[in-house]
N, CA and C atoms as an extended XYZ file, in Angstrom:
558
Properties=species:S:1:pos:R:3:atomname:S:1:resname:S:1:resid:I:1 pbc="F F F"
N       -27.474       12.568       -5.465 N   UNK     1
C       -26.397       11.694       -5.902 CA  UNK     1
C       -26.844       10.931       -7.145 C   UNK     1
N       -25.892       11.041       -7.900 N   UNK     2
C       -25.837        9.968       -9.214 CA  UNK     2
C       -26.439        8.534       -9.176 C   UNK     2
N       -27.421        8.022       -9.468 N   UNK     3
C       -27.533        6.401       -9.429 CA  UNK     3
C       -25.678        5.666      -10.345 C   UNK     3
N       -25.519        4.886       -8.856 N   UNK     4
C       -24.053        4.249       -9.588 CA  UNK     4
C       -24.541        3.208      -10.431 C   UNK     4
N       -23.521        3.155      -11.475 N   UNK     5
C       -23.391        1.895      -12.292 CA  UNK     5
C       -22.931        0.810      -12.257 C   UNK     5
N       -23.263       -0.156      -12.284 N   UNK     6
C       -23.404       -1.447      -11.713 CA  UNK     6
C       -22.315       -2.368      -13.228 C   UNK     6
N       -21.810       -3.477      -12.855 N   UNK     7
C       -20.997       -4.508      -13.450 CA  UNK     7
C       -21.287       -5.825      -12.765 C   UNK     7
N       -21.324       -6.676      -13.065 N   UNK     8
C       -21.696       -8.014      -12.221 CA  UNK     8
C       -20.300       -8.838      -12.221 C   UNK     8
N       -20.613       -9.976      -11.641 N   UNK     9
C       -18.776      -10.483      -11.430 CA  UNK     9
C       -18.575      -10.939      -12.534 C   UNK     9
N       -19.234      -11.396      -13.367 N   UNK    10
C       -19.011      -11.672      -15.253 CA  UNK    10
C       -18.530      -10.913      -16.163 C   UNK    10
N       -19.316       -9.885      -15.826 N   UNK    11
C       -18.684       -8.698      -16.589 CA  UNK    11
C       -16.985       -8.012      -16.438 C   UNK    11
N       -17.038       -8.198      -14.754 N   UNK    12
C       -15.631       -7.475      -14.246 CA  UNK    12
C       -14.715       -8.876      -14.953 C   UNK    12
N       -15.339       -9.862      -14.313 N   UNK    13
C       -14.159      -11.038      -14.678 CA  UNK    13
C       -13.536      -11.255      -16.304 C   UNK    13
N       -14.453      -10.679      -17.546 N   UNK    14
C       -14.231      -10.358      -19.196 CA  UNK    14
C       -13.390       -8.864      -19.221 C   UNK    14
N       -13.437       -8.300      -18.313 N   UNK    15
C       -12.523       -7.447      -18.725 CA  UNK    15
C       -11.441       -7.516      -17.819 C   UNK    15
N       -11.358       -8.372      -17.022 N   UNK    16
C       -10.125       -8.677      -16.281 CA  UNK    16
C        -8.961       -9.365      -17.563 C   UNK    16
N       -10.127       -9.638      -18.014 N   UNK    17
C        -9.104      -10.316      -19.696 CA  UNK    17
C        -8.624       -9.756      -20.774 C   UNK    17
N        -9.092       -9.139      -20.429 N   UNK    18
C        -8.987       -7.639      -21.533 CA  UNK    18
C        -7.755       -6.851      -21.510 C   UNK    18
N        -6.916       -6.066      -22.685 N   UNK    19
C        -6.078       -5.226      -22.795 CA  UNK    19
C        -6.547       -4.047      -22.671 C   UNK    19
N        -6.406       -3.179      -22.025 N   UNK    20
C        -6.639       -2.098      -21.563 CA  UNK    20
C        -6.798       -1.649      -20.186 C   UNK    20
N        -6.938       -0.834      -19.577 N   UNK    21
C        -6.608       -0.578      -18.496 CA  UNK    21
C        -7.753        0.127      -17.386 C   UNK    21
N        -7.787       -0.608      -15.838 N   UNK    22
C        -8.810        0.470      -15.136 CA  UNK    22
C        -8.361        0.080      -13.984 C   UNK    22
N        -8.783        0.590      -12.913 N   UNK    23
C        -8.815       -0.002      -11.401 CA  UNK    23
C        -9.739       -0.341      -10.653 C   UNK    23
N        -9.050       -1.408      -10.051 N   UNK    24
C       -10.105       -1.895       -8.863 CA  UNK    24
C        -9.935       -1.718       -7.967 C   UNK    24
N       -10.700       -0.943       -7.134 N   UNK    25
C       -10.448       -0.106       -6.395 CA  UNK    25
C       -11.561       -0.826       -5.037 C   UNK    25
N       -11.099       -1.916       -4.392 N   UNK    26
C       -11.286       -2.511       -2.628 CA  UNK    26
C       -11.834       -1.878       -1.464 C   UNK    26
N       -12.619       -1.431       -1.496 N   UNK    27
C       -13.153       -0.228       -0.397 CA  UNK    27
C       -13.401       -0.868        1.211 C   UNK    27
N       -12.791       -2.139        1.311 N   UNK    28
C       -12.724       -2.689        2.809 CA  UNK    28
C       -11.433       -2.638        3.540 C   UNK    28
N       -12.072       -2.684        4.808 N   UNK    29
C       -10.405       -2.645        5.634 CA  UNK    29
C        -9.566       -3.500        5.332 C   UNK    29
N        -8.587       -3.625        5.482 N   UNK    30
C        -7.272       -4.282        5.561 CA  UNK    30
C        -7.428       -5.514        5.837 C   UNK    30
N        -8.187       -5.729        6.944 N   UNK    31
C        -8.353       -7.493        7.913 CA  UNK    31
C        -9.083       -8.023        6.808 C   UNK    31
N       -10.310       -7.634        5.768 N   UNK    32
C       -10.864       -8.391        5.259 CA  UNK    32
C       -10.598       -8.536        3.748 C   UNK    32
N        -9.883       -7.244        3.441 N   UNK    33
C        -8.590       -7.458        2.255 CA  UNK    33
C        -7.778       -8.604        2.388 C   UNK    33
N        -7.174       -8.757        3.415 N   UNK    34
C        -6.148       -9.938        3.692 CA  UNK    34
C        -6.682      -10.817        3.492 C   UNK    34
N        -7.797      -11.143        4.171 N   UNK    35
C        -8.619      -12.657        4.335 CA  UNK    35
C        -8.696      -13.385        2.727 C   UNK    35
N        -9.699      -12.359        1.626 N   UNK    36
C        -9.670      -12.824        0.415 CA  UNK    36
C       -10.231      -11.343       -0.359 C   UNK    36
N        -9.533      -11.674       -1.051 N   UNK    37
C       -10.077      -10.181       -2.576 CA  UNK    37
C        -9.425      -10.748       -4.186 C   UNK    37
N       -10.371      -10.119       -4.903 N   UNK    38
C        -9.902      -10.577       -6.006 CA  UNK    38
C        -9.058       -9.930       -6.876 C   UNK    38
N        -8.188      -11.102       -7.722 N   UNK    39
C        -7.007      -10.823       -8.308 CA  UNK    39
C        -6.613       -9.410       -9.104 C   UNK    39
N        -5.444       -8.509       -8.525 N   UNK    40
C        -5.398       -6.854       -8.933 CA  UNK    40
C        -6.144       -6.023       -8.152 C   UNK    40
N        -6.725       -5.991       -7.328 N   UNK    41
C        -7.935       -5.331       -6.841 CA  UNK    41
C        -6.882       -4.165       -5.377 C   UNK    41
N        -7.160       -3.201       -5.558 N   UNK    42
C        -5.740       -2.305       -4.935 CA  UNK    42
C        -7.369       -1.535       -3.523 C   UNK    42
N        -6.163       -2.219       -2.353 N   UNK    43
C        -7.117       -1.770       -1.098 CA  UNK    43
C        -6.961       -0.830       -0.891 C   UNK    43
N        -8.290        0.543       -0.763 N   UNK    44
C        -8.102        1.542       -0.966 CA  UNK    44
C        -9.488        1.929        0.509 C   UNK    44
N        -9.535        1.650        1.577 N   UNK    45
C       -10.499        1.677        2.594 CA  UNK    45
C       -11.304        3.161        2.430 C   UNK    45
N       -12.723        2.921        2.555 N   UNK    46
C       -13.270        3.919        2.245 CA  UNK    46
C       -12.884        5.168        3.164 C   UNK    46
N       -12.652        5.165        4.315 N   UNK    47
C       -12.393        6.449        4.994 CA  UNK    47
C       -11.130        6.725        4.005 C   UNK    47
N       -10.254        6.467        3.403 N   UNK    48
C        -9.092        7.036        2.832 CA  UNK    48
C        -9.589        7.143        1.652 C   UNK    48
N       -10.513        7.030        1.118 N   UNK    49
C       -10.763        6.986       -0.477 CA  UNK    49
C       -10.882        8.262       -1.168 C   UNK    49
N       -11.309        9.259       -0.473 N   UNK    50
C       -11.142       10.635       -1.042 CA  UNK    50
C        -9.567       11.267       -1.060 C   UNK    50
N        -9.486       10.602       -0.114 N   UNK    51
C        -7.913       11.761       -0.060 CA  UNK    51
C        -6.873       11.185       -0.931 C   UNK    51
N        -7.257        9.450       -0.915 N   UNK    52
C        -6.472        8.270       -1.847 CA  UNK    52
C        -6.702        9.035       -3.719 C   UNK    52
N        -7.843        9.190       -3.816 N   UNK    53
C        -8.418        9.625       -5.034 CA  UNK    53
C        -8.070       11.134       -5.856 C   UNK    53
N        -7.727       11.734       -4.979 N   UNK    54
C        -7.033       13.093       -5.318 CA  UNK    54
C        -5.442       12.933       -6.056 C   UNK    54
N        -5.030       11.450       -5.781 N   UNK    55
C        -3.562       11.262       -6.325 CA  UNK    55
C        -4.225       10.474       -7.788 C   UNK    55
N        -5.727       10.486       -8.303 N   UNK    56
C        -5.781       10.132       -9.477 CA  UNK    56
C        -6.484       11.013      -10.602 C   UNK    56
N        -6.316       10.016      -12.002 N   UNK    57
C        -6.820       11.585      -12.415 CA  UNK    57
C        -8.732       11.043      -12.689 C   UNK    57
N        -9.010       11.851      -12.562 N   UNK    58
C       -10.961       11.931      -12.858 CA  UNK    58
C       -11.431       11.357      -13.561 C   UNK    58
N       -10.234       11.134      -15.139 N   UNK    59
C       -10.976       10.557      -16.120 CA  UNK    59
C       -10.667        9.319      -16.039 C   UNK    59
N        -9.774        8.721      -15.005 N   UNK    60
C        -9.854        7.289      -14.923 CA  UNK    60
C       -10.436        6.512      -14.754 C   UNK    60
N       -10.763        5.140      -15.299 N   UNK    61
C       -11.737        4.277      -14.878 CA  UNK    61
C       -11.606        3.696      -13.947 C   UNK    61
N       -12.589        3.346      -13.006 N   UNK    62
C       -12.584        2.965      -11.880 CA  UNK    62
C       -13.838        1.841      -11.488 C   UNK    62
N       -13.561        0.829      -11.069 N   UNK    63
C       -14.718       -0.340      -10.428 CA  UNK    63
C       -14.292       -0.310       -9.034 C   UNK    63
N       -15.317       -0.357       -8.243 N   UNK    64
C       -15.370       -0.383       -6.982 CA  UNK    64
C       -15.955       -1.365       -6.114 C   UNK    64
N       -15.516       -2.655       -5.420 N   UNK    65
C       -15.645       -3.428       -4.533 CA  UNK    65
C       -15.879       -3.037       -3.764 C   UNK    65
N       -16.524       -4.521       -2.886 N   UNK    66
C       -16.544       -4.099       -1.713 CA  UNK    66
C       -16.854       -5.789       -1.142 C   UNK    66
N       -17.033       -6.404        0.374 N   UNK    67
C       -17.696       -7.308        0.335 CA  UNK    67
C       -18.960       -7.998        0.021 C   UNK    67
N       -19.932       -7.269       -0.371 N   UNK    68
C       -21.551       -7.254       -0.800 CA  UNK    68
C       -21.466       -6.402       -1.912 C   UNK    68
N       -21.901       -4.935       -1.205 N   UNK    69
C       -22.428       -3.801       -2.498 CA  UNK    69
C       -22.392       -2.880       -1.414 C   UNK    69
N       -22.848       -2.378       -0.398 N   UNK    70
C       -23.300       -1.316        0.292 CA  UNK    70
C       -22.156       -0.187        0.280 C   UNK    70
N       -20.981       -0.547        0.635 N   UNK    71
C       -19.387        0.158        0.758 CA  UNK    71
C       -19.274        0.582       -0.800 C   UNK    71
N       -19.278        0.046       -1.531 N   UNK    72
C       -19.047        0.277       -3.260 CA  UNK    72
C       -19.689        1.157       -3.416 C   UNK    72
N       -21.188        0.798       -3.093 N   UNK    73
C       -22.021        2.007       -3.875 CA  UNK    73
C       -21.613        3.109       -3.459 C   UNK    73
N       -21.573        3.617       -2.065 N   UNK    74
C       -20.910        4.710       -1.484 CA  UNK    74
C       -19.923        5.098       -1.751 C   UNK    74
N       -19.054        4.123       -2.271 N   UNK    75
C       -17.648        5.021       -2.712 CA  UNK    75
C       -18.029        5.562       -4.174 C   UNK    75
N       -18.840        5.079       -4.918 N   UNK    76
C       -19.277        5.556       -6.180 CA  UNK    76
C       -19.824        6.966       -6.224 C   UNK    76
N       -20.641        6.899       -5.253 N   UNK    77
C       -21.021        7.908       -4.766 CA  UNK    77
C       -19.935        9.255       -4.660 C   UNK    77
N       -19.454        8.999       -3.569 N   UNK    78
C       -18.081        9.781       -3.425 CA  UNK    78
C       -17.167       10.729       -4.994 C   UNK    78
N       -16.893        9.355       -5.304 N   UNK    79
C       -15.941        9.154       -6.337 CA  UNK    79
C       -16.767       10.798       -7.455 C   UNK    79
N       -18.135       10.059       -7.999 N   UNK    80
C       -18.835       11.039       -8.900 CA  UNK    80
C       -19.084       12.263       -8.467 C   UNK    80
N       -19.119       12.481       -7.013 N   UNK    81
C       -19.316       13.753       -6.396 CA  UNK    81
C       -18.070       14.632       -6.219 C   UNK    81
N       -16.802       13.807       -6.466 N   UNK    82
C       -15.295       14.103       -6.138 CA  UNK    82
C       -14.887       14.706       -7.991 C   UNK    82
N       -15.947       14.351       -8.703 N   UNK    83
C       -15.595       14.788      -10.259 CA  UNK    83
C       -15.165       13.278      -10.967 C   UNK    83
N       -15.075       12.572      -10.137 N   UNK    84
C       -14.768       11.029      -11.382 CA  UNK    84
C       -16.049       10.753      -12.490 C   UNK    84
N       -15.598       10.323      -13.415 N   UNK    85
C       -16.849       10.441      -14.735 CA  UNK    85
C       -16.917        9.424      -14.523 C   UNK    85
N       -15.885        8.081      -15.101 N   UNK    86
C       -16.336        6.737      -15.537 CA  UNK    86
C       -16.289        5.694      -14.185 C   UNK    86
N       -17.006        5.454      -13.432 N   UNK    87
C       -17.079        4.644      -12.016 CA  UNK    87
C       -18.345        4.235      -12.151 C   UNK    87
N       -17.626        2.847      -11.859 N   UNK    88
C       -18.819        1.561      -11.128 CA  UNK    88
C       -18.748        0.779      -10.204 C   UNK    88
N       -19.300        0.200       -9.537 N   UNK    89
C       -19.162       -1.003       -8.693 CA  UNK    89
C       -19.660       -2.333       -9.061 C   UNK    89
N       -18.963       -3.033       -8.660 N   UNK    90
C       -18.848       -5.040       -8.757 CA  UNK    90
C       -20.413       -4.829       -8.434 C   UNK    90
N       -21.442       -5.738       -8.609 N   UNK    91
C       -22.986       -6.342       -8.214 CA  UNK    91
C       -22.023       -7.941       -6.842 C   UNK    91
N       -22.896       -7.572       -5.988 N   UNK    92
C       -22.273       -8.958       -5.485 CA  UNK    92
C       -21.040       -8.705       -4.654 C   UNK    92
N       -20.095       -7.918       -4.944 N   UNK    93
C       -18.907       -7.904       -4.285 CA  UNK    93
C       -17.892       -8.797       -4.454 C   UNK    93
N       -17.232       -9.045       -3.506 N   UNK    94
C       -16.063       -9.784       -3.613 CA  UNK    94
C       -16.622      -11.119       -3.457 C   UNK    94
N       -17.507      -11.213       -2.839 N   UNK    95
C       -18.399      -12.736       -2.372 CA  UNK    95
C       -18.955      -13.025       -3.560 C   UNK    95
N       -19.374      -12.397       -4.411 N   UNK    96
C       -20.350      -12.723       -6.054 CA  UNK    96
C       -19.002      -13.225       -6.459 C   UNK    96
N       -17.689      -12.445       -6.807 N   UNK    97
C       -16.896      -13.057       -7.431 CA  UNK    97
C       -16.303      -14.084       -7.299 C   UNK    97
N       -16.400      -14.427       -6.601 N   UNK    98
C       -15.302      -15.748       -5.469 CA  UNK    98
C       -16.642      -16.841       -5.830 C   UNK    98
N       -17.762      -16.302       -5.782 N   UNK    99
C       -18.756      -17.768       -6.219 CA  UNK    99
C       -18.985      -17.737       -8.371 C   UNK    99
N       -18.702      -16.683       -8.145 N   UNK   100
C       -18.529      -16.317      -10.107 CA  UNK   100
C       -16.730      -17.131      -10.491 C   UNK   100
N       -16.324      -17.425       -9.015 N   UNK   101
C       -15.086      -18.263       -9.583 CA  UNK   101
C       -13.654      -17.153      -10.363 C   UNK   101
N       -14.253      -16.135       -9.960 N   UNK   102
C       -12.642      -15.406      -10.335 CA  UNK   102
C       -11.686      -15.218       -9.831 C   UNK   102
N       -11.031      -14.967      -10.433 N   UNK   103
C        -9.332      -15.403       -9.688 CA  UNK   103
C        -9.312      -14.477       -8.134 C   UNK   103
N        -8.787      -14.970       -7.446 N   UNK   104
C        -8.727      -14.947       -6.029 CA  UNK   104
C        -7.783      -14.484       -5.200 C   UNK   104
N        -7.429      -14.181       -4.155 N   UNK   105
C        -6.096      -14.411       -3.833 CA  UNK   105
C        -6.155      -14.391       -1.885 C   UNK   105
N        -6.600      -15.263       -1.169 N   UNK   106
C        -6.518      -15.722       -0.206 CA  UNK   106
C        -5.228      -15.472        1.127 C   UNK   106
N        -5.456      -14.998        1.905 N   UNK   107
C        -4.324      -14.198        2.436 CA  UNK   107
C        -4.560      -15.303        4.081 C   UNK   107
N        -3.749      -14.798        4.594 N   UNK   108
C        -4.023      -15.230        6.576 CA  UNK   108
C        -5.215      -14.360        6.856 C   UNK   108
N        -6.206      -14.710        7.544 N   UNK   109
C        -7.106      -14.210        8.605 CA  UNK   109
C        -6.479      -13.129        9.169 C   UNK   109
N        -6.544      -11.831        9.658 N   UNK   110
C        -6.208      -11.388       10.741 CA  UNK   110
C        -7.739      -10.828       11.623 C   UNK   110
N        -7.332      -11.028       12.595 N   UNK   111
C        -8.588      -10.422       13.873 CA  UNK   111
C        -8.915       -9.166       13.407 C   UNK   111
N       -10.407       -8.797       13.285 N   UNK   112
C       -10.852       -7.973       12.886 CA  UNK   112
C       -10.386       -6.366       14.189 C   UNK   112
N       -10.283       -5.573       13.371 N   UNK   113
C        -9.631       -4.576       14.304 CA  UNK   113
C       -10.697       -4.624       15.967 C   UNK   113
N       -11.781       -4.317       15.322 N   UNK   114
C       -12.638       -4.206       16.660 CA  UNK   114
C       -12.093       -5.259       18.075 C   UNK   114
N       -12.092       -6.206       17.443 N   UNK   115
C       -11.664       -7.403       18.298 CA  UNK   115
C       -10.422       -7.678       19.017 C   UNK   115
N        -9.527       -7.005       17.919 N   UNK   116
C        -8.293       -6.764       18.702 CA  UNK   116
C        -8.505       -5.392       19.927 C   UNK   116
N        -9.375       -4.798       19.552 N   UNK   117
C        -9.348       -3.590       20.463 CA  UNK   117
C       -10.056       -3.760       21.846 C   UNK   117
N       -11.463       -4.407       21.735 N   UNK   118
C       -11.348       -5.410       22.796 CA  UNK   118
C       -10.785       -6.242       23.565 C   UNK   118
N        -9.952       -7.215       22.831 N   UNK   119
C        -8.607       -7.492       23.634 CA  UNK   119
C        -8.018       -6.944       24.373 C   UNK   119
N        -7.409       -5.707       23.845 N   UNK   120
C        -6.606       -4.545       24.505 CA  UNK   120
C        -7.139       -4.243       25.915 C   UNK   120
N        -8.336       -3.554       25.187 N   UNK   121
C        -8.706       -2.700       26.655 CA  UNK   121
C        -9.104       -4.160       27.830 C   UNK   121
N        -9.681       -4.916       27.202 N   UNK   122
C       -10.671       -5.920       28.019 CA  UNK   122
C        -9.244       -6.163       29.024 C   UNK   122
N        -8.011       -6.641       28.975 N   UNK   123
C        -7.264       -7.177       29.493 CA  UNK   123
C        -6.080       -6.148       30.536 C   UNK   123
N        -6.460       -4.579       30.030 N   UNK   124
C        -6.078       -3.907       30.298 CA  UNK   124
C        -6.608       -3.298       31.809 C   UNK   124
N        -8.118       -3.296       31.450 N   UNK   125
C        -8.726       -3.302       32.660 CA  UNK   125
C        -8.524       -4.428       33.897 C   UNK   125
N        -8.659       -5.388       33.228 N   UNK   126
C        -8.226       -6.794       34.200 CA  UNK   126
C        -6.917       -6.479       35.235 C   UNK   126
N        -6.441       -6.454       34.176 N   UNK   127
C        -4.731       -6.334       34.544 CA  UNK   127
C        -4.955       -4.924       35.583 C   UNK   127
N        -5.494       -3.789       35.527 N   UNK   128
C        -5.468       -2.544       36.478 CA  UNK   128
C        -6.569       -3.068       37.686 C   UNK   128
N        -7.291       -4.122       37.375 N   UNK   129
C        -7.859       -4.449       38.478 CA  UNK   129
C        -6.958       -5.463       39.520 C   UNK   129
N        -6.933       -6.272       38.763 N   UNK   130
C        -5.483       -7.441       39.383 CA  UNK   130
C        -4.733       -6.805       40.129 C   UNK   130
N        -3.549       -5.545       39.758 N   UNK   131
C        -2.664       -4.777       40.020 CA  UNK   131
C        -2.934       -3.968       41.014 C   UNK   131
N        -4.358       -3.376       41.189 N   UNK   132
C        -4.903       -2.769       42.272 CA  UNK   132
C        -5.041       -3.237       43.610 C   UNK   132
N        -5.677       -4.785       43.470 N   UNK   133
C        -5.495       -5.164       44.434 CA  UNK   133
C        -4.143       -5.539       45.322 C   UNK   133
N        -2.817       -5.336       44.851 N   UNK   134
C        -1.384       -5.237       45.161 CA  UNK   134
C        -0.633       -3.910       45.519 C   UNK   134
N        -1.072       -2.733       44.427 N   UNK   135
C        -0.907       -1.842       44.357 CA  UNK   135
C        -2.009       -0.554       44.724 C   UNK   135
N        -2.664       -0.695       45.247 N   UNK   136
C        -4.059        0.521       44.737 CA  UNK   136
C        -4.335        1.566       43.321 C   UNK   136
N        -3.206        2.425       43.173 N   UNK   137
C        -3.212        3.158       42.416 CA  UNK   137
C        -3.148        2.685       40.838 C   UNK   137
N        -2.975        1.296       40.800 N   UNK   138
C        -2.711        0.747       39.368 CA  UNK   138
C        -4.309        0.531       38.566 C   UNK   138
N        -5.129        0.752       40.100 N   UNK   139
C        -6.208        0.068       39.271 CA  UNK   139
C        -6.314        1.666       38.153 C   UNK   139
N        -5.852        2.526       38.145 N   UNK   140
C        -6.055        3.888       37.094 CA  UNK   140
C        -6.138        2.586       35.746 C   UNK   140
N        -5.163        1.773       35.704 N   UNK   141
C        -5.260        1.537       34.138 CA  UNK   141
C        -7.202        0.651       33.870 C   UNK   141
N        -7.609        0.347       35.077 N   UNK   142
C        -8.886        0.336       34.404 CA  UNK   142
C        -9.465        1.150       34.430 C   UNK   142
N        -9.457        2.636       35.069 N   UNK   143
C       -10.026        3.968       35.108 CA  UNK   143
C        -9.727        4.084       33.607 C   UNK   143
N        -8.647        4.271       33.168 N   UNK   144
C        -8.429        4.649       31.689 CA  UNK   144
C        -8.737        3.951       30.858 C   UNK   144
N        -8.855        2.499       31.114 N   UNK   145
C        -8.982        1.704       29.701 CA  UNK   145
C       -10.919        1.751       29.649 C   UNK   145
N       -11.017        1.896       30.749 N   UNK   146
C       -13.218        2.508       30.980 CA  UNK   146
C       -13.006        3.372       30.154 C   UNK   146
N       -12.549        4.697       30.619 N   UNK   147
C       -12.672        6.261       30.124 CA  UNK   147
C       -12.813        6.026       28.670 C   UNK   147
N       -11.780        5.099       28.433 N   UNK   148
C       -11.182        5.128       26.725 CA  UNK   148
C       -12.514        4.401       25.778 C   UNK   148
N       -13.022        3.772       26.640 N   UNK   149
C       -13.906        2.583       26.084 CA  UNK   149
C       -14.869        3.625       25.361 C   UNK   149
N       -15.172        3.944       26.702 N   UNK   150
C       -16.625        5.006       26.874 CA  UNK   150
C       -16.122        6.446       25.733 C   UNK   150
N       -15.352        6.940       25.434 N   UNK   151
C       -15.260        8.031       24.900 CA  UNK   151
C       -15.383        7.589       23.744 C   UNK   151
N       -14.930        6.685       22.904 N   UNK   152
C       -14.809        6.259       21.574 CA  UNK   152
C       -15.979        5.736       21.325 C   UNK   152
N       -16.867        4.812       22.231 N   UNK   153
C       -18.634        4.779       21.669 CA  UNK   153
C       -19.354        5.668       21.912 C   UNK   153
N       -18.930        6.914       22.595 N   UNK   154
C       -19.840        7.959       22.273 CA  UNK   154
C       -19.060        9.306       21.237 C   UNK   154
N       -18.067        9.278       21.004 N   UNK   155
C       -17.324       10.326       19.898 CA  UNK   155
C       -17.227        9.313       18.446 C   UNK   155
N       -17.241        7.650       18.887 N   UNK   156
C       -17.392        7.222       17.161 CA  UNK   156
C       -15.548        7.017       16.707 C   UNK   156
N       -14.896        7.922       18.087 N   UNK   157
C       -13.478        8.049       17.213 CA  UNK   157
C       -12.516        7.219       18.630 C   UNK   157
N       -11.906        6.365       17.910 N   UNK   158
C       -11.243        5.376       19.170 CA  UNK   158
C        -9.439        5.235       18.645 C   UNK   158
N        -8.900        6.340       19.145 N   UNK   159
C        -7.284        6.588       19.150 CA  UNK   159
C        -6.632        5.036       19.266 C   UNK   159
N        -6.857        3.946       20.039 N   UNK   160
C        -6.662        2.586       20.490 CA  UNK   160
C        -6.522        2.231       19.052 C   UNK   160
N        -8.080        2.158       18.490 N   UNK   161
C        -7.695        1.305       16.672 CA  UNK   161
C        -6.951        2.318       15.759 C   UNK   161
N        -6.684        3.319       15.888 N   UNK   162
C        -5.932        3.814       14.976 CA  UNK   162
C        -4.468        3.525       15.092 C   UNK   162
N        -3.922        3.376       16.089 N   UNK   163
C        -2.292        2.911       16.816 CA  UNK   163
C        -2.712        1.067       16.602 C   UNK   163
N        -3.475        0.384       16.801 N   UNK   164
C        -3.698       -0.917       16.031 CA  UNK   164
C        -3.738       -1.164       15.213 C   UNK   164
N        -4.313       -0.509       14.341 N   UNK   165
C        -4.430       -0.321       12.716 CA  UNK   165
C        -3.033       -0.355       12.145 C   UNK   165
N        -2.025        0.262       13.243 N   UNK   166
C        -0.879        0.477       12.163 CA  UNK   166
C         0.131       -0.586       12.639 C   UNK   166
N         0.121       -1.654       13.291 N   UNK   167
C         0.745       -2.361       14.460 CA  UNK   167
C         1.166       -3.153       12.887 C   UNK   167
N         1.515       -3.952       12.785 N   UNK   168
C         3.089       -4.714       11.699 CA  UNK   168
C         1.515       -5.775       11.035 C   UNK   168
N         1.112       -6.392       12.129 N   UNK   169
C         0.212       -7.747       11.706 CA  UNK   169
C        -0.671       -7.416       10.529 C   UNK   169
N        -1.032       -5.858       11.407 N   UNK   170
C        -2.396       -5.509       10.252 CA  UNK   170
C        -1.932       -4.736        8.890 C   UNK   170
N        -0.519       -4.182        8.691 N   UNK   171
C        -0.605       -3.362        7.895 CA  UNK   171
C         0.194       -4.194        6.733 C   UNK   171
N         0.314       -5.673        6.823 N   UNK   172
C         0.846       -6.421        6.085 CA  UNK   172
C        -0.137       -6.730        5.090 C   UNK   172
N        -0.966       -6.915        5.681 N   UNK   173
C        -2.173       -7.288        4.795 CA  UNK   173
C        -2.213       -5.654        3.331 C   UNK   173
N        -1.978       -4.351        3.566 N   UNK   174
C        -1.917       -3.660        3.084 CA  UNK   174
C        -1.218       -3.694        2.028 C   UNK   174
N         0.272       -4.144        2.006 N   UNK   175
C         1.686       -4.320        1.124 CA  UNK   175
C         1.039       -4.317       -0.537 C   UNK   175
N         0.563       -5.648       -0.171 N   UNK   176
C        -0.203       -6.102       -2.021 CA  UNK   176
C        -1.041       -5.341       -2.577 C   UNK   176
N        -1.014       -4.496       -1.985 N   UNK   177
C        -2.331       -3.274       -2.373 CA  UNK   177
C        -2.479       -2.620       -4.064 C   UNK   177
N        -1.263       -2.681       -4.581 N   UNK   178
C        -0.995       -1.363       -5.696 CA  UNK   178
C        -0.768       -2.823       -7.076 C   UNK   178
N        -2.062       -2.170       -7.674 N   UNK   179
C        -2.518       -3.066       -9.180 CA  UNK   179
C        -3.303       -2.268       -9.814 C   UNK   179
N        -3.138       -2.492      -10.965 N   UNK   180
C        -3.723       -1.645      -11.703 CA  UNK   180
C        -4.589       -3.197      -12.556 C   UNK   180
N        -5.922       -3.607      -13.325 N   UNK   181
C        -6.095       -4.727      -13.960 CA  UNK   181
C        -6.546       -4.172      -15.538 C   UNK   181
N        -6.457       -4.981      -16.407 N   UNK   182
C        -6.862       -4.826      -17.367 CA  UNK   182
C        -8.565       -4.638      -17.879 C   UNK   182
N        -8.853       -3.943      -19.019 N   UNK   183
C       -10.210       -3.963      -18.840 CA  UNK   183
C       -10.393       -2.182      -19.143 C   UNK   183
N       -12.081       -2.250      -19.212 N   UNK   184
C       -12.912       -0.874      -19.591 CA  UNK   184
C       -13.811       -0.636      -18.614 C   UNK   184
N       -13.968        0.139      -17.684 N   UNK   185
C       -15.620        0.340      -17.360 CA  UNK   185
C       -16.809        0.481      -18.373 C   UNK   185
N       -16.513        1.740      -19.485 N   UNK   186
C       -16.921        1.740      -20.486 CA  UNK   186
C       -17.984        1.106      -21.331 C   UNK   186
């Protein structure tokens, strides 16, 4: 892999001023998009970023966020291996910028998916235990909400957050997504 190229929040924030054109391209989920990201910055979550990236063209410029650096670099990664030429990532992340003082844009909190998914099942089981003791056969919904637990920390893939993911609360945070900001990678 390519060593990615790096921009610091000074740099992104001078060509945020700038006439000309690139994207910033948000490589975090939705919950922490909402919370705070900086101004133009189009949420593009790394599991979707390849397939997101095929609707652009290669020679576009592209900066890549993230909350730190670790998510960025990887999508840089991606990105140059996908045929993109001109890609970099923020130094610092969204947290460098927000203390570099660039424009901002502060959203509602929402519960991080994991947490909501805990919720779910945690109460789900309760509730099939509760119900069992009234009913017997109800306790299945903690048979299933176990099964479900257990299959998704050992397959990695949990059907629960994907049907959460798309529930109204979380995908609001998504809406503001599509900006293009001024500026060069270049």
């Amino acid at each position: 892999m390519t060593e990615a190229k790096a921009i610091s929040p000074r740099e992104l924030g001078e060509r945020l001023g700038r006439d000309g054109g690139f994207r910033l391209i948000d490589v975090r989920h939705y919950d922490e998009f909402a919370a705070v990201r900086v101004r133009g910055a189009e949420c593009v979550p790394l599991p979707q970023l390849l397939r997101r990236a095929s609707e652009w063209d290669p020679s576009d410029c592209l900066a890549v966020i993230c909350q730190k650096d670790p998510r960025s670099r990887e999508a840089v990664g991606r990105l140059v291996d996908a045929g993109f030429t001109d890609v970099c990532f923020v130094e610092g992340g969204t947290l460098g910028c927000v203390d570099e003082g660039l424009p901002a844009v502060r959203g509602r909190r929402i519960l991080p998916l994991q947490r909501q998914v805990q919720i779910i099942v945690g109460t789900m089981i309760l509730a099939g235990l509760a119900a069992g003791l009234v009913y017997p056969p109800l306790v299945a919904l903690a048979w299933f909400g176990s099964a479900g637990l257990a299959m998704a920390g050992i397959t990695g893939f949990c059907p629960l957050a994907r049907l959460v993911a798309r529930a109204p609360w979380n995908r609001a945070a998504a809406e503001p997504q599509t900006a293009c900001v001024a500026g060069s990678c270049g």
